[in-house]
C-alpha positions in Angstrom: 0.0 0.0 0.0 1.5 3.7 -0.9 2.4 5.8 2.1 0.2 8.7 -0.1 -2.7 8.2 -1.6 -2.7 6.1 -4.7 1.3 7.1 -4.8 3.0 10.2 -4.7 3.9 10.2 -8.4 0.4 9.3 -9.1 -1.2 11.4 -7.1 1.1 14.4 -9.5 -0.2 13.3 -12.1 -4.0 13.0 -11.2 -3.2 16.7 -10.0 -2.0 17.8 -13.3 -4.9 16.2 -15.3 -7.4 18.0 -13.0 -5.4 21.2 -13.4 -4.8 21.8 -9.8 -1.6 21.9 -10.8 0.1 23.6 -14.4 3.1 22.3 -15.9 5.5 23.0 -15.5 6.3 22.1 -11.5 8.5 22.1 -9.4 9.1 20.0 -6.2 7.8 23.3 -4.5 4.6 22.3 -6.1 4.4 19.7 -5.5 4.1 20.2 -1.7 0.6 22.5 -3.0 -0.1 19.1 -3.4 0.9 17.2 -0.6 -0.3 20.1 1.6 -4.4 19.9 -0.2 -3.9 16.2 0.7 -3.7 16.7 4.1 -0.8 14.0 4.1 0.4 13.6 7.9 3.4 13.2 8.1 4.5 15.0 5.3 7.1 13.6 2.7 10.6 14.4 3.2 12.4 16.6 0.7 14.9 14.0 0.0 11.3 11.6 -0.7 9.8 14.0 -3.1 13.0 15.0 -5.2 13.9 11.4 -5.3 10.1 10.3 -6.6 10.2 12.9 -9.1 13.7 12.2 -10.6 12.7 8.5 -10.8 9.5 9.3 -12.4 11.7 10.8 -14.8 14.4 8.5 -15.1 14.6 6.3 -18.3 17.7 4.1 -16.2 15.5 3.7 -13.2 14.4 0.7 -12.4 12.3 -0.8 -14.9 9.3 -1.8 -12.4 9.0 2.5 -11.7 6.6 3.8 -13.5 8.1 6.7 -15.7 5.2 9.4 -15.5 7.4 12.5 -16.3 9.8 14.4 -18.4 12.7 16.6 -16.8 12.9 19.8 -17.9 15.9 20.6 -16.7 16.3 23.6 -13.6 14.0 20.7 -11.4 11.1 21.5 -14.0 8.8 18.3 -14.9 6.2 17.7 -17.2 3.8 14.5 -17.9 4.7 11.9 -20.1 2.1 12.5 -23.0 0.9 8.9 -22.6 0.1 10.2 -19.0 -2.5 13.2 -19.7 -6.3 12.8 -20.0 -9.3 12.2 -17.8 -8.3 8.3 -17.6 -5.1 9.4 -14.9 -7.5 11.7 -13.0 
């Protein structure tokens, strides 16, 4: 079972396709996120910038799901495959 909601990474990407949040973001947006969730306790930094990064990460390991695209500067945006009602 994920420690937040359906996942963390999921959770970003429900967020995104409900336009609570706009691409792109940041881990700093994220914690909008985390924060409207009412998550207790809250995810450590080190948690978030890792979950993003791997959600990113095409050498990750290959049972992570790879919802984002790194922008660069800690900017991500969805996957294309990951934007629509059906990840809401």
């Amino acid at each position: 079972m994920s420690k937040y909601g359906r996942g963390l990474n999921r959770e970003v990407v429900a967020a995104v396709n409900t336009d609570f949040l706009a691409e792109p973001f940041s881990t700093k947006d994220v914690r909008k996120v985390i924060k409207h969730k009412g998550w207790r306790p809250e995810p450590p930094e080190d948690y978030v910038n890792v979950a993003l990064a791997n959600g990113a990460s095409d050498d990750h390991s290959v049972t992570y799901r790879k919802y984002f695209l790194c922008l660069g500067d800690g900017l991500y945006k969805l996957r294309p495959e990951y934007k629509g009602s059906n990840w809401v």
